[in-house]
N, C-alpha and C positions, 0 to 999 in steps of 0.2 A: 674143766672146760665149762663154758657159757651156757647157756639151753638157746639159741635165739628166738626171744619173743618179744610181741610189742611192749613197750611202754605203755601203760594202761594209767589212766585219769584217776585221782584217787577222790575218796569222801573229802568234803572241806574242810577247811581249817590250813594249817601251817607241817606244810609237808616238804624236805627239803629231797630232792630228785636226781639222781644223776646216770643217765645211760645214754648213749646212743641214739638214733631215732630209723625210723623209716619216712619215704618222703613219696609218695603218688607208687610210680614203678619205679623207684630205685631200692638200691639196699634195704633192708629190714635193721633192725638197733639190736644194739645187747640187752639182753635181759639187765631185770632191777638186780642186780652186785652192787653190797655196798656195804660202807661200815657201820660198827656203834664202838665206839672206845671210850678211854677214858687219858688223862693225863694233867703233869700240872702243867702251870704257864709256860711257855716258851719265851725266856728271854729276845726281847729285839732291839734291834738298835738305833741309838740316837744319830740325828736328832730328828728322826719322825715317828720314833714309839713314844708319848706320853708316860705309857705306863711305866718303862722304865727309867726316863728322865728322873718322874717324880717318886718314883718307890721310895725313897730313902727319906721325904719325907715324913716331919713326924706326924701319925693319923689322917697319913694319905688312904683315901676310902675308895678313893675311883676320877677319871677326866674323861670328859666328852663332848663335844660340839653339839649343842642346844639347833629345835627345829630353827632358829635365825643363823646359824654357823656360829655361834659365839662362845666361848671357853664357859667350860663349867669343871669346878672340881671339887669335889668331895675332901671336909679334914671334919677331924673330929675336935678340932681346938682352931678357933679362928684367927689364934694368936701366932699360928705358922703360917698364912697368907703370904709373908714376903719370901718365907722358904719357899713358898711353892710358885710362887712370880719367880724368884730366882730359879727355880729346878726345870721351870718349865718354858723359859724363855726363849731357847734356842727351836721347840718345836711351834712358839707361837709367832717367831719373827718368819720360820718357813713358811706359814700363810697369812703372812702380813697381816698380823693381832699384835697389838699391843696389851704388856703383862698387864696394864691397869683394867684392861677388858674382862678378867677373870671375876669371873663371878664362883664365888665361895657359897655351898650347900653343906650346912650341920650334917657331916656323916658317924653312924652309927657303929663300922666293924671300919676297922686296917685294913690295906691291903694284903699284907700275910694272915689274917683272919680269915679271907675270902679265900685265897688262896689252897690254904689247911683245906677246909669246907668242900673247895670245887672237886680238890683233888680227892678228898672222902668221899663225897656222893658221887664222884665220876665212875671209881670201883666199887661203890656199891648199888650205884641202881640198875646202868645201862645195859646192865644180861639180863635184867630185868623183862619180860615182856610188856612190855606198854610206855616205859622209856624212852626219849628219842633224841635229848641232848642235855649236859648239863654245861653253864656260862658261870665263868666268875664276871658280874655281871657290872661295867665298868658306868652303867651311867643310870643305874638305881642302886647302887653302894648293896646289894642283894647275891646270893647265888639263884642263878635263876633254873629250873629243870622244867623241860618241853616232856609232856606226859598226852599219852593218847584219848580220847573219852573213853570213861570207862575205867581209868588207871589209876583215877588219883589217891583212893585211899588205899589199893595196895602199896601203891611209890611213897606217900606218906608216912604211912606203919614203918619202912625203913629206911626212911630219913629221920623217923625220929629212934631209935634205935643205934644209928653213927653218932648221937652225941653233938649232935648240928643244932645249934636254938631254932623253933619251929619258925620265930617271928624273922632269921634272916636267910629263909628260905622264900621264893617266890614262885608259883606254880602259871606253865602258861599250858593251855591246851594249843595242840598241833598234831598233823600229821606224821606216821612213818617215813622216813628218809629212804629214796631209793637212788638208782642211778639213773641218768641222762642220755645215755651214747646220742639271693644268693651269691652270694660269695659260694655259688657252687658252680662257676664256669672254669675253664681248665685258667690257671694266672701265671706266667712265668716273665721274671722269675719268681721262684714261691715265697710268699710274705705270712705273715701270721693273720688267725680269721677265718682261712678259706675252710673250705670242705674237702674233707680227706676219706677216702673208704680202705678200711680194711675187712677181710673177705666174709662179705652179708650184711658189713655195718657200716654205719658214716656216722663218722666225728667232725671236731672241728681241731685246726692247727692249732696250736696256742702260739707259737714265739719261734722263731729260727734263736740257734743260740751255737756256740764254738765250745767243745769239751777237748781238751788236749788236741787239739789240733784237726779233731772231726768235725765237721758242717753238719748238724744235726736238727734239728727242731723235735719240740715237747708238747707233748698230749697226755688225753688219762692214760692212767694204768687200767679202768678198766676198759679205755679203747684198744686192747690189742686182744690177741686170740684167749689168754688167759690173765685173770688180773694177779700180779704179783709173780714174777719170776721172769726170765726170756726165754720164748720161745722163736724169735725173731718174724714177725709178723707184717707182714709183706704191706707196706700203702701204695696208694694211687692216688691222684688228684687231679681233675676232681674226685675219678670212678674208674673204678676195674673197665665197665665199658665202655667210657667214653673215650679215655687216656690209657689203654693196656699197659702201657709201659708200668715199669713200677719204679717210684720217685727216692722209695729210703725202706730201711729195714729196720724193723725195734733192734737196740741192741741194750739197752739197761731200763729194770724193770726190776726193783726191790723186792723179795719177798715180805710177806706180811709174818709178822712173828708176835708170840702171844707176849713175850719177852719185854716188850714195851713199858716201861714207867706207867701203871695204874691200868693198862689192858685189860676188861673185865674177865674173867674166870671162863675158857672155852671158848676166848673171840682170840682172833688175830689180827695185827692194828699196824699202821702206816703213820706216819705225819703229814703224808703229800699222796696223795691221785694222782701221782706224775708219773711219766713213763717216757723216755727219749730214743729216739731213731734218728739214723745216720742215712744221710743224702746219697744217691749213687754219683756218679760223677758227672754222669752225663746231666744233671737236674742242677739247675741254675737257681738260688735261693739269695736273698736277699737279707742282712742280717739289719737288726732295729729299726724296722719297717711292718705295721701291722693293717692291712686294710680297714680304709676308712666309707663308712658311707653317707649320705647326705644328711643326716643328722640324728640326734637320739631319739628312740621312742616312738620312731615313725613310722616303725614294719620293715623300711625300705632295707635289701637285702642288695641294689646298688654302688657297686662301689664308684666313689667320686676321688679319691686319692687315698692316703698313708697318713696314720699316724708314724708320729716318728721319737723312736723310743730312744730317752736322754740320763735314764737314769732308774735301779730298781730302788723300791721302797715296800714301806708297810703303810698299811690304810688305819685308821683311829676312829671310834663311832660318831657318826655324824659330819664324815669326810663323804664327798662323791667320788665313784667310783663309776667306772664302765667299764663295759666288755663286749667284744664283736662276735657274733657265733652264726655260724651257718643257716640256722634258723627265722631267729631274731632278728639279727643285725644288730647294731648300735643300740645298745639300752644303757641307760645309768641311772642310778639312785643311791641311798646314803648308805653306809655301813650302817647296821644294827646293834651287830654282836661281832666281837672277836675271840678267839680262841677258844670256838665252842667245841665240844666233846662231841660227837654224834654217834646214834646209835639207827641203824640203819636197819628195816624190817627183812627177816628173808634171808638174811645171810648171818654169817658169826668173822665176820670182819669188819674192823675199826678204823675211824678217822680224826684222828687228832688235833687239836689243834686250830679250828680250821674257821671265817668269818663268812657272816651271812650279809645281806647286802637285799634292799629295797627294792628291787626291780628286777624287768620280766627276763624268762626265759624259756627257752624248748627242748622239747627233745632232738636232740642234733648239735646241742649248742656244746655239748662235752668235749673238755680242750682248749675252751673260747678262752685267748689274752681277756686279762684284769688289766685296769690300769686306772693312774689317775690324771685327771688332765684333757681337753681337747683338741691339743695342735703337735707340743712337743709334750710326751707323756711320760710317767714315772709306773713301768711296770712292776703290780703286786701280787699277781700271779694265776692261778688257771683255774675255771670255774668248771666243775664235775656233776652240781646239782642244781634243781629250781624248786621253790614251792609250789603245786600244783592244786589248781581247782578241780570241782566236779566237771565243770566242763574241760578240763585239758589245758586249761591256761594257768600260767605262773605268777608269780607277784614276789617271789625272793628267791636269789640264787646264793649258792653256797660255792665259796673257792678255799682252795689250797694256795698259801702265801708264799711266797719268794723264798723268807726265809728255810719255811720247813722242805720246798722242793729243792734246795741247795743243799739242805742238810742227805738227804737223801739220795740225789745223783749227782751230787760235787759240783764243785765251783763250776759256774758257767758263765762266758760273756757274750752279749746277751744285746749290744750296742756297739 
């Protein structure tokens, strides 16, 4: 079980966050739970994963959308260009790029090079103390590893030790990764966004979503009483006191298991921060509908209508993304990094898998719908962490994608 205590503001730098929150007199957050694991890529599918469009070709190094939005992709022979127009055609016509837009970057390693590499340093450094993520790092043709001050020439010493070349290793300084735990007025019927308390803590909803024929919606795993397993954990919404009634019950909630492809040595690891509960009957919910508020970036925690979700996807580095969270509200910025590894301070559990993303977020916001789009949107899945300042403010949050929370609580429809 949890210990509950606040969320605490960490040193500077690049700290990705995820727990619960407390808010004036309401609920108190869950404590920092959270992961550090390790893994390879997770296959995803076209035609909005790049990466695996273009893998096949030959001395593909890496794709990503430059700070103008415009194609860039990594070969290591510039004499496959029209392979990679052709391989990557179908994710560049989805946002209206044409293949001659591509711009071609002399890459240095393959993508199965990177690959090898991420999945080596993912088990060998992250049980590390001073570790905090490793990226196969799709838009510096690089593995990248998030190392704390103070770390680097331990994490160094063995990295070079795996047999990884030092020159395609890239070191970034960052914070320890922890957890998260208004769209806080009572909404029905219930839409994704709002604020949800389970008992001491408030999250946020992510998504109403249909599993075999239950009315459910998804949050984190570690918004319920314990992270990883069901102990079926009672919500409310907004608040145990404002709304007594209780709206839906966890009822699937993975364990963490060390068993995981590349889990460091004495962690236990996830792909998804996802956790799903089941509606009571009497609780009216609304399916592919996620509260919208008056615009991004603005604080405002008003809601002004509904995004209206058309479709789930994956996000690519230098795509916009948003996400609505109880705290925040409406925030978007670019993706960074995907399929990062994270190693979470404080705990010996793992998150696989998982994309960071340019913009703000709070404590409270764990659970927030991802998405991409402003009106009719393309959900990519739940965000469980932020990077946090000395003062308490964030500047990058970190989600679990569509893909890996499908993989983990089964197909769901979702629209």
């Amino acid at each position: 079980m949890r210990t509950p205590t606040p969320v605490q503001a960490l040193a500077a730098g690049t700290l990705i966050l995820a727990a619960a929150c407390s808010d004036g007199n309401e609920p108190t957050a869950p404590s920092n739970e959270t992961p550090s694991a390790a893994m390879q890529g997770a296959n995803q599918g076209a035609p909005d994963d790049p990466i695996a469009l273009a893998r096949g070709v030959p001395g593909f190094g890496g794709f990503y959308l430059d700070a103008a939005g415009k194609p860039v992709v990594y070969l290591k022979s510039a004499a496959h260009r029209a392979r990679a127009e052709q391989a990557l055609t179908p994710f560049l016509r989805s946002q209206g790029l044409a293949p001659s837009q591509l711009r071609v970057l002399p890459g240095r390693y393959d993508w199965t090079q990177l690959e090898d590499w991420f999945s080596r340093a993912s088990a060998g450094v992250l049980a590390i103390p001073g570790a905090v993520f490793v990226d196969a790092n799709e838009a510096s043709n690089r593995v990248t590893i998030g190392v704390q001050q103070g770390s680097f020439a331990r994490i160094r010493g063995i990295v070079e030790r795996l047999g990884i070349p030092p020159e395609a290793i890239e070191f970034q300084e960052t914070m320890p990764v922890r957890l998260l735990a208004t769209l806080r007025g009572r909404v029905r019927p219930v839409v994704g966004g709002l604020q949800i308390n389970f008992p001491g803590f408030l999250c946020t909803l992510g998504f109403n979503a249909v599993r075999n024929g239950q009315r459910s919606f998804i949050t984190n795993s570690h918004c319920t009483n314990h992270q990883g397993g069901v102990e079926s954990t009672p919500y409310y919404q907004p608040s145990q006191n404002i709304a007594p009634a209780r709206v839906a019950t966890e009822v699937s909630d993975p364990v963490y298991s060390q068993s995981k492809t590349g889990c460091p040595p004495g962690y236990r690891c996830r792909f998804s921060d996802a956790s799903r509960a089941a509606y009571t009957s009497a609780t009216t919910s609304t399916l592919g509908r996620i509260a919208k508020t008056a615009g991004p970036n603005n604080g405002s925690i008003t809601i002004s209508g509904n995004f209206n979700v058309t479709a789930e996807g994956s996000a690519s580095v230098g795509q916009v993304v948003g996400k609505v969270g109880r705290t925040t509200g409406w925030t978007a910025g670019k993706v960074t990094n995907t399929c990062v590894n994270v190693a979470v301070s404080g705990t010996n559990l793992g998150q696989l898998c998982q994309t960071l993303v340019s913009a703000r977020s709070g404590a409270g916001d764990s659970g927030a719908p991802v998405f991409k789009g402003s009106s009719n949107v393309t959900l990519v899945g739940i965000l469980w962490g932020g990077i946090v300042n000395p003062n308490g403010s964030s500047t990058t949050f970190v989600y679990s994608p569509m893909a890996n929370i499908e993989r983990e609580l089964g197909a769901l429809t979702t629209f």
